[in-house]
N, CA, C and O atoms as CSV, one atom per row, in Angstrom:
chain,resi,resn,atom,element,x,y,z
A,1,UNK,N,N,94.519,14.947,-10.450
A,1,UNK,CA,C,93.117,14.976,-10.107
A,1,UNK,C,C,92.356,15.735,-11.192
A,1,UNK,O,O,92.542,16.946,-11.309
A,2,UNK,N,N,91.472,15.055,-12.026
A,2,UNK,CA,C,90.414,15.762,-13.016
A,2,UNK,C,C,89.591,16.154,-11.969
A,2,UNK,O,O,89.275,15.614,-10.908
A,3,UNK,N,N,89.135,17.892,-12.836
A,3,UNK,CA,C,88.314,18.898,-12.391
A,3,UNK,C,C,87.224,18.766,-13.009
A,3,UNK,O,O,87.251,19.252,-14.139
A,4,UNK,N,N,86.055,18.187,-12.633
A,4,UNK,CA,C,84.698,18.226,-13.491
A,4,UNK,C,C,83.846,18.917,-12.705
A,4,UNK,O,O,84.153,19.183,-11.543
A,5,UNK,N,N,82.705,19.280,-13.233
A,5,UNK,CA,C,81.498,19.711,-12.808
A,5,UNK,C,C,80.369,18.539,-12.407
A,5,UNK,O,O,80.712,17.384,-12.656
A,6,UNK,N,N,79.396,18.692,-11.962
A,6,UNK,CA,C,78.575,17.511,-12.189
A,6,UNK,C,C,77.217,18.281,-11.789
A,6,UNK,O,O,77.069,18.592,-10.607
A,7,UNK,N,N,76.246,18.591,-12.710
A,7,UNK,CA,C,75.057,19.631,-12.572
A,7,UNK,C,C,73.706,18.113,-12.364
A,7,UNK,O,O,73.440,17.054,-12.932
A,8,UNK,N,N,73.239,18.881,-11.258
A,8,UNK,CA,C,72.067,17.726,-10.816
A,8,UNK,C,C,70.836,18.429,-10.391
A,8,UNK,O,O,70.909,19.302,-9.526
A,9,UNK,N,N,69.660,18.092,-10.966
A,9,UNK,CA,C,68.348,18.777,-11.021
A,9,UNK,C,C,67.653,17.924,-10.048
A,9,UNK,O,O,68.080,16.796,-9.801
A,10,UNK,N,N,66.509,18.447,-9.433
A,10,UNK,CA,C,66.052,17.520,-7.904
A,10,UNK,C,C,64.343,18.480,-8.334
A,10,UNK,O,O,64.167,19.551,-8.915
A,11,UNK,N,N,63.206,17.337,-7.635
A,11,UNK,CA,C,62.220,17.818,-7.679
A,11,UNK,C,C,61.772,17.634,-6.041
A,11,UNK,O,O,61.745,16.604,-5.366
A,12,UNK,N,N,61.479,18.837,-5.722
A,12,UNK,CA,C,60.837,18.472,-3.891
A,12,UNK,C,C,59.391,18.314,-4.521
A,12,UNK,O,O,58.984,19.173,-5.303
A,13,UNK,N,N,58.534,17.106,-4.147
A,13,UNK,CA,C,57.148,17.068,-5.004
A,13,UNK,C,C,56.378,16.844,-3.814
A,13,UNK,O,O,56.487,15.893,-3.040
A,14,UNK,N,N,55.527,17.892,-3.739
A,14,UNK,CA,C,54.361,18.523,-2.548
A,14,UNK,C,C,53.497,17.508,-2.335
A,14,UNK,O,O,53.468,16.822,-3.356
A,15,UNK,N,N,52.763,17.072,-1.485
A,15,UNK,CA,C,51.372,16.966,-1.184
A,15,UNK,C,C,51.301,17.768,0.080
A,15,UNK,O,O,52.148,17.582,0.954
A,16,UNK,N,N,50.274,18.711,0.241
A,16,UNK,CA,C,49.554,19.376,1.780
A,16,UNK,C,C,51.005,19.708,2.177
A,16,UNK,O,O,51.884,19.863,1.329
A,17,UNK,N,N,51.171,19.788,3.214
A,17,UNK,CA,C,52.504,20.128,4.067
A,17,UNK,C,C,53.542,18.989,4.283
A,17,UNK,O,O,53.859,18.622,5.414
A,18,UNK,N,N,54.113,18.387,3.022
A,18,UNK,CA,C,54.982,17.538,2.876
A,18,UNK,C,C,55.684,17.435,1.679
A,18,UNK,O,O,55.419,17.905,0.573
A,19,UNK,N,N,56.705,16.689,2.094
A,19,UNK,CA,C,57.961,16.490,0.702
A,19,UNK,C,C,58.083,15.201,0.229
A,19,UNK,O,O,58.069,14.510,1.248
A,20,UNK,N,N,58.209,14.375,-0.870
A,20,UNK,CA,C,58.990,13.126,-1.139
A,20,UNK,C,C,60.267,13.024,-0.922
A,20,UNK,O,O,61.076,13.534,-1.698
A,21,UNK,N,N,60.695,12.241,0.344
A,21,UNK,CA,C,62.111,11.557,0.216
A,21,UNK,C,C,61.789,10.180,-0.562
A,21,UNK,O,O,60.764,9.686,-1.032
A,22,UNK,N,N,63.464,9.699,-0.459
A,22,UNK,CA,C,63.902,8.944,-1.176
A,22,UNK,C,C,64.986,8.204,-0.190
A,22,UNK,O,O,66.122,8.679,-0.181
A,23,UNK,N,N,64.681,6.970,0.714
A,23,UNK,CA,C,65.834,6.306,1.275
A,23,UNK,C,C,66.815,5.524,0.353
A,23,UNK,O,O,66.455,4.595,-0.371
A,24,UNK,N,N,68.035,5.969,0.448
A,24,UNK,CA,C,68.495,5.308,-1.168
A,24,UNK,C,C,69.859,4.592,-0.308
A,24,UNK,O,O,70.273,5.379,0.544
A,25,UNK,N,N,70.464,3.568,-0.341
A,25,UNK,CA,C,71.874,3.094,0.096
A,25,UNK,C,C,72.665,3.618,-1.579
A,25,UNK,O,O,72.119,3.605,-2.682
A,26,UNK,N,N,73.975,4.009,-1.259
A,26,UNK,CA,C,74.946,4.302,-2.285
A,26,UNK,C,C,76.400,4.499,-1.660
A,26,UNK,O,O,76.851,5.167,-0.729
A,27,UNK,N,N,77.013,3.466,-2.751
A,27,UNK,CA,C,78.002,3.615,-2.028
A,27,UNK,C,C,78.570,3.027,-0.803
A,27,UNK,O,O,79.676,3.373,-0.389
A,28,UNK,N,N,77.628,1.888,-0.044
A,28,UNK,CA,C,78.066,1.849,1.740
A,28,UNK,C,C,77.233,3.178,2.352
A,28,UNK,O,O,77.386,3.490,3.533
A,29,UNK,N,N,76.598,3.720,1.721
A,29,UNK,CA,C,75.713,5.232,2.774
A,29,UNK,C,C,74.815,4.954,2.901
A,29,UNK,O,O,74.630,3.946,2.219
A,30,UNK,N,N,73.664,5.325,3.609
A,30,UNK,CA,C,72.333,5.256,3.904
A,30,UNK,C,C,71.829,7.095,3.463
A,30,UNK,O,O,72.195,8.003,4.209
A,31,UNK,N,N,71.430,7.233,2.864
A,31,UNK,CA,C,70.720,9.005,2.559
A,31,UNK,C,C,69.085,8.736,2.411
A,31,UNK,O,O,68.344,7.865,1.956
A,32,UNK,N,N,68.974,10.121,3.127
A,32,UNK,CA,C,67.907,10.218,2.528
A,32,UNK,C,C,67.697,11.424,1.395
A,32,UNK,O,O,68.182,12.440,1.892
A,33,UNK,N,N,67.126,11.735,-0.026
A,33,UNK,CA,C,67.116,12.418,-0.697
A,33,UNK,C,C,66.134,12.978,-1.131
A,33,UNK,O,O,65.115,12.751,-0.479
A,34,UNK,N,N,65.995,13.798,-2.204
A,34,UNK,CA,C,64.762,14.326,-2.763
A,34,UNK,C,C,65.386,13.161,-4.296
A,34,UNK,O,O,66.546,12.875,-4.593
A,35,UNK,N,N,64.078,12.734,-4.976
A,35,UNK,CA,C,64.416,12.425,-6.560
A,35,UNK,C,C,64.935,13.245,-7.318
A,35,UNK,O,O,65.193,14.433,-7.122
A,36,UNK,N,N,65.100,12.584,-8.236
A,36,UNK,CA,C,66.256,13.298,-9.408
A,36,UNK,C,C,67.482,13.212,-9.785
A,36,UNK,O,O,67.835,12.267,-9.079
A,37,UNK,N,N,68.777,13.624,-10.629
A,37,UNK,CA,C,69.848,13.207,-10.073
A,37,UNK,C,C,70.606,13.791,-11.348
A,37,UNK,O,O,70.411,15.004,-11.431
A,38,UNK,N,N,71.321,13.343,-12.252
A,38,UNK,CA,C,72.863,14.162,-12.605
A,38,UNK,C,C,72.238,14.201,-14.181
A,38,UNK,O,O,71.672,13.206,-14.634
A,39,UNK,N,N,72.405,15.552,-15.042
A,39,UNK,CA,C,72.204,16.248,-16.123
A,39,UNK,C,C,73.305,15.080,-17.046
A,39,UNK,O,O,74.420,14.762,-16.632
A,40,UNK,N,N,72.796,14.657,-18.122
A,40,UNK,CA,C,73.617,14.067,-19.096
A,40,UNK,C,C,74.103,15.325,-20.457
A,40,UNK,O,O,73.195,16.135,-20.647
A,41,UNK,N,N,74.763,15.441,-20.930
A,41,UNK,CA,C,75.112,15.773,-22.081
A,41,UNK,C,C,74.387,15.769,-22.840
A,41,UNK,O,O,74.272,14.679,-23.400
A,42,UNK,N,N,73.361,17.036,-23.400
A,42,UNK,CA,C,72.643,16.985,-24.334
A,42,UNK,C,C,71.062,17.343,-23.970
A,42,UNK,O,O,70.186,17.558,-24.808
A,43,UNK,N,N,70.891,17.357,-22.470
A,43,UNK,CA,C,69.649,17.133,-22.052
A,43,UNK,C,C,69.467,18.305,-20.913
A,43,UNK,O,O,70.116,18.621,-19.917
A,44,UNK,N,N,68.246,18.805,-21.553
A,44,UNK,CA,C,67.704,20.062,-20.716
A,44,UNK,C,C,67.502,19.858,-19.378
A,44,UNK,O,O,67.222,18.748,-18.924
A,45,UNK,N,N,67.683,21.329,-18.388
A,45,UNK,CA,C,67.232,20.876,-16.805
A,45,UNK,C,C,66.132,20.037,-16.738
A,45,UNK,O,O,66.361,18.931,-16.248
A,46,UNK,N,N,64.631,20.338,-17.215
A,46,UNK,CA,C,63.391,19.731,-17.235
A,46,UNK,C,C,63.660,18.759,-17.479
A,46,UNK,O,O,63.645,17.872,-16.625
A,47,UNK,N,N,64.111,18.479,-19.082
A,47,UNK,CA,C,64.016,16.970,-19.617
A,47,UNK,C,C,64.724,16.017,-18.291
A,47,UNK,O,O,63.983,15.290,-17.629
A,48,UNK,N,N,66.008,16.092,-18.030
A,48,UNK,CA,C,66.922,15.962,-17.135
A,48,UNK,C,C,65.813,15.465,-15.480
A,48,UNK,O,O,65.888,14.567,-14.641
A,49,UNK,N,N,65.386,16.005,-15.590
A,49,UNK,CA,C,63.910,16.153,-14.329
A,49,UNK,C,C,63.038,14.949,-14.449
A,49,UNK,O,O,62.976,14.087,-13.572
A,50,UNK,N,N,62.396,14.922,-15.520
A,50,UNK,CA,C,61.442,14.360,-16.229
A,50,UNK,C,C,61.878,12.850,-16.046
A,50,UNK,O,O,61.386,11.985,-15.320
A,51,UNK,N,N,62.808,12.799,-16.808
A,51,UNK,CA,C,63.837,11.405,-16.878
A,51,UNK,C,C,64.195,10.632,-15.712
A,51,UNK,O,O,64.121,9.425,-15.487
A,52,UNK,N,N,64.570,11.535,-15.076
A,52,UNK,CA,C,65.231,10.757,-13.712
A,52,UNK,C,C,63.639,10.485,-12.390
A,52,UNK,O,O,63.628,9.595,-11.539
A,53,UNK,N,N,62.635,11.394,-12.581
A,53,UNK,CA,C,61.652,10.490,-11.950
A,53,UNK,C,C,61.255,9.671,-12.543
A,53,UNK,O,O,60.768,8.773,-11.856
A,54,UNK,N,N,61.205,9.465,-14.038
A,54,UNK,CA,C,60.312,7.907,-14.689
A,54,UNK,C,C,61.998,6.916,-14.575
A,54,UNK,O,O,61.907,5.746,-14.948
A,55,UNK,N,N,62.731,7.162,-14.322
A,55,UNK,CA,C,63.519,5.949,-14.205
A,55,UNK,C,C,63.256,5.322,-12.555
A,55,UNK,O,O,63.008,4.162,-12.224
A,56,UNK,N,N,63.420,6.607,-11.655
A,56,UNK,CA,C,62.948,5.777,-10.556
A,56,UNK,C,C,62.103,5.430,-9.757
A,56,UNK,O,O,62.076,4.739,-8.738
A,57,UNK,N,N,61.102,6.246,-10.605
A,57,UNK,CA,C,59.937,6.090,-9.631
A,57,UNK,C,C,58.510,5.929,-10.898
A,57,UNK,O,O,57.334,6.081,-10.567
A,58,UNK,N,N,58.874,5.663,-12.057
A,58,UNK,CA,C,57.976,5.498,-13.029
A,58,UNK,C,C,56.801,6.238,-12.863
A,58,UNK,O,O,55.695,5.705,-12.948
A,59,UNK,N,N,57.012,7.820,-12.556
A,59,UNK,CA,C,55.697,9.011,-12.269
A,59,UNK,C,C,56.469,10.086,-13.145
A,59,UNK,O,O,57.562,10.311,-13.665
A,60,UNK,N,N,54.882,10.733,-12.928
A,60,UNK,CA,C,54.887,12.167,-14.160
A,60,UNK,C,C,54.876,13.197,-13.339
A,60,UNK,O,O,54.054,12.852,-12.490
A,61,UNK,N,N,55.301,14.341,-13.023
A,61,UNK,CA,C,55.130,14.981,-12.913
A,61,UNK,C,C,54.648,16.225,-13.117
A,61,UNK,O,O,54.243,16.160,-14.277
A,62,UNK,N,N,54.387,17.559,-12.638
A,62,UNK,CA,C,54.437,18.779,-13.448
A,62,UNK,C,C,55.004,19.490,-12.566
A,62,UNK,O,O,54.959,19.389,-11.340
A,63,UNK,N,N,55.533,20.203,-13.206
A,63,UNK,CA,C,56.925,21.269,-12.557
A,63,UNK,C,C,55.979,22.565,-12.154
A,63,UNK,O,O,55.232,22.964,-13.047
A,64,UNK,N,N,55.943,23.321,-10.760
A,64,UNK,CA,C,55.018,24.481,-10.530
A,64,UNK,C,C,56.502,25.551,-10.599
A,64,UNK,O,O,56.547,26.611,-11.223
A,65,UNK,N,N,57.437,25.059,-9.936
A,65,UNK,CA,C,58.612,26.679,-9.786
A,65,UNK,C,C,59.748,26.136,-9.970
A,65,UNK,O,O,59.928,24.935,-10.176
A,66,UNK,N,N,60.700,27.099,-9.897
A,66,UNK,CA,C,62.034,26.784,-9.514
A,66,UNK,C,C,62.049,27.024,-7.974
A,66,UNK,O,O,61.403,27.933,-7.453
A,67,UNK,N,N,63.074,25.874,-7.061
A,67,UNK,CA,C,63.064,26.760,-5.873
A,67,UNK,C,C,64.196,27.070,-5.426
A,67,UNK,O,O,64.068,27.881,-4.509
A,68,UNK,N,N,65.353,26.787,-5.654
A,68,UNK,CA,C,66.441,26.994,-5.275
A,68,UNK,C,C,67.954,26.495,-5.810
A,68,UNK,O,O,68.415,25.477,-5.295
A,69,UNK,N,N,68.793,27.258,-6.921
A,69,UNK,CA,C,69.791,26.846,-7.164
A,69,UNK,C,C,71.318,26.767,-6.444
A,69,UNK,O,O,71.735,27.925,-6.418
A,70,UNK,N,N,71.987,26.154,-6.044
A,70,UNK,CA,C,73.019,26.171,-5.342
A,70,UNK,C,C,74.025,26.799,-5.825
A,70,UNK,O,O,74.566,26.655,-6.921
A,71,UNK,N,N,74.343,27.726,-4.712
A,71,UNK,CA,C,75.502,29.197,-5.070
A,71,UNK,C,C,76.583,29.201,-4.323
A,71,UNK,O,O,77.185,30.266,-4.177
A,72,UNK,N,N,77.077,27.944,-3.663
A,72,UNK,CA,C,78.357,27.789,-3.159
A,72,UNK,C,C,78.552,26.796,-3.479
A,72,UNK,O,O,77.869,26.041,-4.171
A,73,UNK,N,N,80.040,26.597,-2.762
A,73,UNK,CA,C,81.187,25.384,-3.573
A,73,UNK,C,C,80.622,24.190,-2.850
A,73,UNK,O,O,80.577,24.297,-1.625
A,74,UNK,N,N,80.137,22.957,-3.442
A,74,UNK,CA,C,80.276,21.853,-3.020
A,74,UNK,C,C,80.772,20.343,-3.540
A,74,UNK,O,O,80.157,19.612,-4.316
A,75,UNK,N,N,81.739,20.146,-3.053
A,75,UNK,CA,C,82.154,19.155,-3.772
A,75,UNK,C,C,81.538,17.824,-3.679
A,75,UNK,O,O,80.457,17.809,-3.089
A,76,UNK,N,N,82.021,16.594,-4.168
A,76,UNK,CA,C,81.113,15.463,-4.250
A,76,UNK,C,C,81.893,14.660,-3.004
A,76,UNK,O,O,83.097,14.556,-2.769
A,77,UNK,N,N,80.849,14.190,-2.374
A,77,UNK,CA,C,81.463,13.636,-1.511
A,77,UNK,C,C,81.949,11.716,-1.709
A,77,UNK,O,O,82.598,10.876,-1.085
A,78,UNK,N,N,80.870,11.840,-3.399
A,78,UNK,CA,C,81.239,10.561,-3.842
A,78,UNK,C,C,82.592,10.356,-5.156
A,78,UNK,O,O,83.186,9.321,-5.459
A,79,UNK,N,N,82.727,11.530,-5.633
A,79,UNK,CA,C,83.370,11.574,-7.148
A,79,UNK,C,C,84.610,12.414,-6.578
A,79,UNK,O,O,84.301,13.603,-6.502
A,80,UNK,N,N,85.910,12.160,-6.158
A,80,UNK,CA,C,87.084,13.141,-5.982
A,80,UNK,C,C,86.979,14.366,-7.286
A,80,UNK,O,O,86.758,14.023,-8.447
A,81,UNK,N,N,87.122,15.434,-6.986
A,81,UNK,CA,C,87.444,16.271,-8.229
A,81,UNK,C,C,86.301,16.632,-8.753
A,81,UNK,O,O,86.421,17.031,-9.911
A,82,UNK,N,N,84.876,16.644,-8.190
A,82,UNK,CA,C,83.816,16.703,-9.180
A,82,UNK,C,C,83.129,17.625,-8.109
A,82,UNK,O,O,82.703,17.255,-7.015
A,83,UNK,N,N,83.095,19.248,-8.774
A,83,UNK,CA,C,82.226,20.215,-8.189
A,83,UNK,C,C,80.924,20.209,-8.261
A,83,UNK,O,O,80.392,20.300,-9.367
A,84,UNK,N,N,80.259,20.116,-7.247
A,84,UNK,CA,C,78.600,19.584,-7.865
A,84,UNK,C,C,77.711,21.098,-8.213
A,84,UNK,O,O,78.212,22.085,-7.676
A,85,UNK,N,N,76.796,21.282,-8.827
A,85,UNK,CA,C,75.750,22.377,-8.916
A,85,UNK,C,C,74.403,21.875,-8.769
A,85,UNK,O,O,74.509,20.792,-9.345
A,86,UNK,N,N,73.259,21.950,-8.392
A,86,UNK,CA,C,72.146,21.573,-7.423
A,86,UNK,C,C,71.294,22.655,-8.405
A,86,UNK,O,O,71.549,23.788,-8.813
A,87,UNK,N,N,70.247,21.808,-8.562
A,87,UNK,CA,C,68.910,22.671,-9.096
A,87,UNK,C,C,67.784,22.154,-8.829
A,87,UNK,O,O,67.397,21.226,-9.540
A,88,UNK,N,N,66.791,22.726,-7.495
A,88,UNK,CA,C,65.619,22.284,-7.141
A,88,UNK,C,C,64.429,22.773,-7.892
A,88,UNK,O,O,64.319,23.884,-8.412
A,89,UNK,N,N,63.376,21.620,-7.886
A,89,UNK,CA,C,62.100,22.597,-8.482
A,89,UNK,C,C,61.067,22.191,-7.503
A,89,UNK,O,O,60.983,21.087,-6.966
A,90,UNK,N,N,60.175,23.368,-7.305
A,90,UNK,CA,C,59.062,22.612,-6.695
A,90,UNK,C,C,57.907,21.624,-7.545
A,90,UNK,O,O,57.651,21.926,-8.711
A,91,UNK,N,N,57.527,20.958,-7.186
A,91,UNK,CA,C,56.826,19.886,-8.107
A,91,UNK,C,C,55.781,18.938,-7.886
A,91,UNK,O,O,56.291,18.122,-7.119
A,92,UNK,N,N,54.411,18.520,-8.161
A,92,UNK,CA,C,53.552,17.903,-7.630
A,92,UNK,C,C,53.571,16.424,-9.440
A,92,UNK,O,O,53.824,16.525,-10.640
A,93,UNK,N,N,53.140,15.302,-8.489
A,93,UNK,CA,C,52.432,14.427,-9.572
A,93,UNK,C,C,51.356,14.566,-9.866
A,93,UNK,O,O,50.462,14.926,-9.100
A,94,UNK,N,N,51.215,14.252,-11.279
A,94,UNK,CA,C,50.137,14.558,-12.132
A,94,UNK,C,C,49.203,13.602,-11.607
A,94,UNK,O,O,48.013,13.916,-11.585
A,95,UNK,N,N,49.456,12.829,-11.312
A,95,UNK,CA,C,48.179,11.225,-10.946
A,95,UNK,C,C,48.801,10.877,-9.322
A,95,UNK,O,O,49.723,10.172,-8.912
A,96,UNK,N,N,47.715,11.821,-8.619
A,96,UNK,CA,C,48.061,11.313,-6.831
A,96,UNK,C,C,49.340,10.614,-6.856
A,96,UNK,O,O,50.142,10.553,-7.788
A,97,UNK,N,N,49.422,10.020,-5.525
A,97,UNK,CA,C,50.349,9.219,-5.602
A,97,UNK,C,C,50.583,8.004,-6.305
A,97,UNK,O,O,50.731,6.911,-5.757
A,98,UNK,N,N,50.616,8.230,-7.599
A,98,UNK,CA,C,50.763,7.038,-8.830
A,98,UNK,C,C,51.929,6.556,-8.686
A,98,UNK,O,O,52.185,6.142,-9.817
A,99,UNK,N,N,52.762,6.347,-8.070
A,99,UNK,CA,C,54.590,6.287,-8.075
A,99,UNK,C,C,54.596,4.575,-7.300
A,99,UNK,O,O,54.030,4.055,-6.338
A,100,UNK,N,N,56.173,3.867,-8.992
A,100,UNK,CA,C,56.291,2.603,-8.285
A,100,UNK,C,C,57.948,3.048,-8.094
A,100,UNK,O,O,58.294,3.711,-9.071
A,101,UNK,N,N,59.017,2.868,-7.138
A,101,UNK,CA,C,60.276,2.345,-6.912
A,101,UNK,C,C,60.713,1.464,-7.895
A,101,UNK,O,O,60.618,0.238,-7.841
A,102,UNK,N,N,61.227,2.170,-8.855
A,102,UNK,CA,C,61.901,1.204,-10.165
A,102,UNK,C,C,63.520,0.722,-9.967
A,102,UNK,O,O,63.948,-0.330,-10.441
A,103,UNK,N,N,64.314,1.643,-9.210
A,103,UNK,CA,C,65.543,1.239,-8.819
A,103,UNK,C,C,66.388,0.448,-7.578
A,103,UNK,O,O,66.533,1.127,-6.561
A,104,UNK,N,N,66.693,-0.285,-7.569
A,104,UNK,CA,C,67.241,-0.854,-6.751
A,104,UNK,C,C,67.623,-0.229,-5.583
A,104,UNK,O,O,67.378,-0.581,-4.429
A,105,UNK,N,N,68.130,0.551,-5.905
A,105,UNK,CA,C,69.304,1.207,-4.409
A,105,UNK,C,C,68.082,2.333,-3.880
A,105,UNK,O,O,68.499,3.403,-3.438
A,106,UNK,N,N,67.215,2.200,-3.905
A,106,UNK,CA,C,65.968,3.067,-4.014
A,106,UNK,C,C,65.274,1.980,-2.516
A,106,UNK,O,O,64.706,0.913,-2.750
A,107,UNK,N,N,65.441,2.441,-1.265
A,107,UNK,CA,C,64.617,1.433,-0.482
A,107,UNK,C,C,63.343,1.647,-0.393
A,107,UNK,O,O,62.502,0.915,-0.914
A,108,UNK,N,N,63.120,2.551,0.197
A,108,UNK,CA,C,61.283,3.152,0.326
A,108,UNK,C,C,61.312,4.694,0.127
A,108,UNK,O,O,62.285,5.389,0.418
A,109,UNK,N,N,60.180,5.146,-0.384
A,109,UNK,CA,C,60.152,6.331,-0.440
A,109,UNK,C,C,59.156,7.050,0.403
A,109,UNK,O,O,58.081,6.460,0.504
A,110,UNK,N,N,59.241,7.997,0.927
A,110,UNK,CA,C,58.620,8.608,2.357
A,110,UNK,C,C,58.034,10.182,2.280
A,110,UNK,O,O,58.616,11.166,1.826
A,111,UNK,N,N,56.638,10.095,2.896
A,111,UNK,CA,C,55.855,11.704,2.775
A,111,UNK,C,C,56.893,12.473,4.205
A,111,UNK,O,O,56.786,11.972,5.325
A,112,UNK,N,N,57.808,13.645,3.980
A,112,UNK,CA,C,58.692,13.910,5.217
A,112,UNK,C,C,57.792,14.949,5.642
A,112,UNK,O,O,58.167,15.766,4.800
A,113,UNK,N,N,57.022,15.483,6.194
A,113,UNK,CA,C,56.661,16.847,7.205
A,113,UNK,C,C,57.538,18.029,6.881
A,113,UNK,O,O,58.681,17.857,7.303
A,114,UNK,N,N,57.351,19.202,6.248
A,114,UNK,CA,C,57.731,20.033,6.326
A,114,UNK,C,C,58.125,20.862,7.652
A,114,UNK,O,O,59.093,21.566,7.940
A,115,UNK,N,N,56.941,20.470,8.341
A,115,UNK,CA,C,57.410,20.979,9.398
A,115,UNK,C,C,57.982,20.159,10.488
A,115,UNK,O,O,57.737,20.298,11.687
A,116,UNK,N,N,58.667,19.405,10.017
A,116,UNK,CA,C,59.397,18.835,10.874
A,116,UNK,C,C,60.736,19.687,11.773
A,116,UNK,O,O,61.506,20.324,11.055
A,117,UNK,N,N,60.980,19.699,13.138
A,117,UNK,CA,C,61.936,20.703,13.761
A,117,UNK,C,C,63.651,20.478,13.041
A,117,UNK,O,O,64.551,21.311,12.931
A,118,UNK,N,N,63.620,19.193,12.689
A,118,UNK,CA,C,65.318,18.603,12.384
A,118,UNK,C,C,64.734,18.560,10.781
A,118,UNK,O,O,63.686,18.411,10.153
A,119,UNK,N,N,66.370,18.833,10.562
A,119,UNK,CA,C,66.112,18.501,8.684
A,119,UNK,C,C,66.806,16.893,8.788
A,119,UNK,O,O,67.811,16.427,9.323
A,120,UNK,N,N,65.691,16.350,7.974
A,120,UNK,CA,C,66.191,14.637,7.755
A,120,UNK,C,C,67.727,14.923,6.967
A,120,UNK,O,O,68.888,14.611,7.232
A,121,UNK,N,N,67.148,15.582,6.015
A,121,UNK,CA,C,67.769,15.323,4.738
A,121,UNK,C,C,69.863,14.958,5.154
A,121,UNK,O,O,70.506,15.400,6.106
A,122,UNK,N,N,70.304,14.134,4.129
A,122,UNK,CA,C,71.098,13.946,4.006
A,122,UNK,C,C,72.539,14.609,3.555
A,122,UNK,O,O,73.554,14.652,4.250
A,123,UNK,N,N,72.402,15.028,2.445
A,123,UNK,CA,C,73.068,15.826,1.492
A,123,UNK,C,C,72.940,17.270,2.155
A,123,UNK,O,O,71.973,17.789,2.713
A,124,UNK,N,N,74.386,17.814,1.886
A,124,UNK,CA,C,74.742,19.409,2.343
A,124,UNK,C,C,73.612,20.314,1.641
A,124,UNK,O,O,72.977,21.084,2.361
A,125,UNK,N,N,73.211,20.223,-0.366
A,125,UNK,CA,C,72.539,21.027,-1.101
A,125,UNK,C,C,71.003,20.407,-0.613
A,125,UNK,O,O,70.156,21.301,-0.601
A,126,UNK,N,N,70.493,19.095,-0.221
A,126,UNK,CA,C,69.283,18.922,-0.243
A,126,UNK,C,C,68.720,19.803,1.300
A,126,UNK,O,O,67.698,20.469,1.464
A,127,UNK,N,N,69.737,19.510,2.184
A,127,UNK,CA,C,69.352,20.028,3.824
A,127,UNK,C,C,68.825,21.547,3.346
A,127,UNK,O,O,67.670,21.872,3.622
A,128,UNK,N,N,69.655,22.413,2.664
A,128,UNK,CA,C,69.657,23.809,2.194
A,128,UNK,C,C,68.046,23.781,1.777
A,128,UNK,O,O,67.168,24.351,2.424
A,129,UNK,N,N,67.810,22.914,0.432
A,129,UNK,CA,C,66.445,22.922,-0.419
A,129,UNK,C,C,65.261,22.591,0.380
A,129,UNK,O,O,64.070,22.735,0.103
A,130,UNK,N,N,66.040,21.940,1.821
A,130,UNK,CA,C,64.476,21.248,2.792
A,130,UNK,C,C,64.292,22.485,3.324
A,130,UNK,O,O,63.082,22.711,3.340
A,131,UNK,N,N,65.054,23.593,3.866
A,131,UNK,CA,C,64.965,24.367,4.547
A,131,UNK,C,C,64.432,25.795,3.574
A,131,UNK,O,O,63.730,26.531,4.269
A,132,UNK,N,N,64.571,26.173,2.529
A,132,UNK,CA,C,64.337,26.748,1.963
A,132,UNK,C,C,62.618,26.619,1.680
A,132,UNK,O,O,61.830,27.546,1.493
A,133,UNK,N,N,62.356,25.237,1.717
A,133,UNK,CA,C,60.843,24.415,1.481
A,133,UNK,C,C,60.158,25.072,2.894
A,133,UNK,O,O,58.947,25.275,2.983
A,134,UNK,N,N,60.683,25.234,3.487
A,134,UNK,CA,C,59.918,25.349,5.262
A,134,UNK,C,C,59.394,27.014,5.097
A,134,UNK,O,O,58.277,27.513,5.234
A,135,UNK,N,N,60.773,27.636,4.731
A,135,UNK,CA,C,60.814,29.173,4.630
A,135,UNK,C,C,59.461,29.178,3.244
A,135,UNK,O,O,58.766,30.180,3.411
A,136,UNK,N,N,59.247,28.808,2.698
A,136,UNK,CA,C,58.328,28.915,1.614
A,136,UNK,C,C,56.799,28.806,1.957
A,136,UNK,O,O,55.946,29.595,1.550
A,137,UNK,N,N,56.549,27.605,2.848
A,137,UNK,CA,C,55.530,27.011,3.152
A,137,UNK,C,C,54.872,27.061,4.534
A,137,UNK,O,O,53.683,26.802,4.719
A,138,UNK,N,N,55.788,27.435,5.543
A,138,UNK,CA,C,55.441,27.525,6.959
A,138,UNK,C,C,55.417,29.320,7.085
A,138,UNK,O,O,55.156,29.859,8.160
């Protein structure tokens, strides 16, 4: 079994008291996510950021914070052997909601309620980053 890392940068991007998900199928799964997704070789957290919303959602952003990096073990529940690391930012688009769904496995993308009582979210590190979003904002 190869031991890799796999470092993935995520933007929670605000309007008023809400988050952008991302209903994405992968794999046979149904998730729901925040955008963003896995650091390539060579390429800064931001850039890394930057990139992965114009691939899937062809929008700009601007980065306001960091909000939360992941400080326990989580492994991939898609890649055997691949320790993941999680890096949220908080983040608004530059042009309202200017955003088109450029990727396939990308079904609709959704304004979630912060204050919603249940965390949608899918993922072990995103549930953490929704909840961390609540503690920030509520």
């Amino acid at each position: 079994m190869t031991k890799n890392f796999n470092i993935r940068t995520y933007a929670c991007v605000i309007k008023e008291k809400a988050v952008l998900g991302l209903f994405e199928r992968y794999r046979g799964k149904n998730l729901l996510k925040f955008p963003g997704g896995g650091l390539e070789y060579g390429e800064g957290l931001i850039d890394c950021l930057h990139q992965e919303l114009e691939e899937e959602l062809s929008a700009k952003i601007k980065i306001l914070e960091h909000l939360y990096t992941q400080d326990s073990l989580i492994e991939s529940h898609f890649e055997d052997g691949n320790q993941l690391l999680s890096i949220y930012y908080i983040a608004q688009f530059t042009h309202e909601d200017n955003f088109i769904i450029k990727e396939q496995c990308i079904e609709k993308a959704e304004w979630i309620s912060i204050e919603k009582h249940e965390n949608p979210f899918s993922l072990p590190s995103d549930r953490i980053a929704f909840n961390k979003l609540k503690e920030k904002f509520l």
